[in-house]
C-alpha positions in Angstrom: 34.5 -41.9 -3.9 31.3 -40.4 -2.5 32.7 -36.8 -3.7 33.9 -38.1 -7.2 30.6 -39.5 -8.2 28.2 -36.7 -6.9 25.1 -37.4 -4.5 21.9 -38.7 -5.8 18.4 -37.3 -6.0 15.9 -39.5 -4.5 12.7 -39.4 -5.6 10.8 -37.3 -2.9 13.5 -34.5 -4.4 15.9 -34.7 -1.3 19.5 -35.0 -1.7 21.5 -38.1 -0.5 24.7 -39.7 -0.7 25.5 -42.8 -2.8 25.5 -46.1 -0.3 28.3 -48.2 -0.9 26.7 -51.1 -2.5 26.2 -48.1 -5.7 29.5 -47.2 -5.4 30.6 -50.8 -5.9 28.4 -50.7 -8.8 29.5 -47.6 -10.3 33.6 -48.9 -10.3 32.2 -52.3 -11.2 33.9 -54.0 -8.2 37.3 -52.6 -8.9 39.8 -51.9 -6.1 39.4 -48.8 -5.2 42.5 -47.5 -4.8 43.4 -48.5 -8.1 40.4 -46.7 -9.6 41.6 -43.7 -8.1 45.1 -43.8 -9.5 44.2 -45.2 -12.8 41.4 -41.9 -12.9 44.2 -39.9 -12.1 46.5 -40.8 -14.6 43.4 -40.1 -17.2 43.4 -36.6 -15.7 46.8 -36.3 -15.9 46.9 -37.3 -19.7 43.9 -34.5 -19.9 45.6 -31.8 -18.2 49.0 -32.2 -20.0 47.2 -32.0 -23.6 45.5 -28.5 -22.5 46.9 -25.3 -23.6 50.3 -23.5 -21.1 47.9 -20.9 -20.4 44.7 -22.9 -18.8 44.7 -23.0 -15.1 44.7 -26.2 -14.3 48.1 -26.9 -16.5 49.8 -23.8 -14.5 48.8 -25.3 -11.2 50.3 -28.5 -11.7 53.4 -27.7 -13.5 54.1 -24.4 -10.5 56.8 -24.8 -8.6 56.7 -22.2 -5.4 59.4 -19.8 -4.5 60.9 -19.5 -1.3 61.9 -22.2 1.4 58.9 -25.0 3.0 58.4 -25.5 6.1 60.8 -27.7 8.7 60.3 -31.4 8.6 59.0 -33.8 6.0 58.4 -32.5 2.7 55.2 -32.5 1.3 54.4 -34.7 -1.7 53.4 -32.8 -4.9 50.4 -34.4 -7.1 52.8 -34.6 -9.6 55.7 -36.7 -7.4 52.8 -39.1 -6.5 52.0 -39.7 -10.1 55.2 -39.9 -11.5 56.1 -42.8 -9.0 52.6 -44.3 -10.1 54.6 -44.5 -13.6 57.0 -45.9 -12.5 55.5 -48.9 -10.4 53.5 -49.4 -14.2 57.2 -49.5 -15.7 56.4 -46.2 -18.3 59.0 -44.3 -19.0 58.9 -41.1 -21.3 55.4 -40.5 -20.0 55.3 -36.8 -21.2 56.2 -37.8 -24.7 53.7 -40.3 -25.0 50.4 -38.4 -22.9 50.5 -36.8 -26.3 49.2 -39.9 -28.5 46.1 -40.2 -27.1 45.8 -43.3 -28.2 48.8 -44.6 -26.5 47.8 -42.9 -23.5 44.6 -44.8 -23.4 46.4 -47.8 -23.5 48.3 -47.0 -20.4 45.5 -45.9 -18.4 43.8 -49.4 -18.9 47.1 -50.9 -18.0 47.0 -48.9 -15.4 43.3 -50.4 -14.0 44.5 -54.0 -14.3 47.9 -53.3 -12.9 48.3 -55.2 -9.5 50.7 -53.0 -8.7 49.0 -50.0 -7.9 
């Protein structure tokens, strides 16, 4: 959280991180964890509306060639947040991140979802 919301200037001009009573403040006593996933469907809804060409759309919809390593497989951002999708019970979620108004509406499902 401390590297989502950026340190603080004090007022002598040094910089310092946020204590956690601010960061309480700043998420509004939400659970964190649910902060985080609910932020990252918002990003997700943001990144899917951007052109094929930007950067970070070609990142997250790459797929690597070639074989991965021996032993567990890695989880891809994208695997983590379709499953988040699914614990909120959306379905169609790429058809829908296109509405923005609809997405809205499932991002704030997603922040009061006990799920998550």
């Amino acid at each position: 959280m401390r590297k989502i919301f950026d340190p603080v200037q004090n007022e002598d001009g040094s910089w310092g991180i946020r204590t956690n009573y601010e960061l309480n403040e700043l998420i509004e006593n939400a659970d964190i964890v649910r902060f985080i996933k609910s932020s990252r469907i918002a990003w997700l809804g943001h990144v899917m509306l951007m052109n094929d060409k930007r950067t970070p759309k070609r990142i997250l919809e790459w797929k690597p060639i070639g074989t991965r390593i021996r032993g567990r497989p890695r989880k891809r951002r994208i695997a983590d947040i379709e499953e988040d999708m699914q614990i909120i019970g959306i379905k169609l979620w790429r058809k829908q991140c296109e509405e923005r108004t609809e997405w809205k509406r499932i991002t704030e499902k997603a922040k009061t979802h006990s799920g998550l």
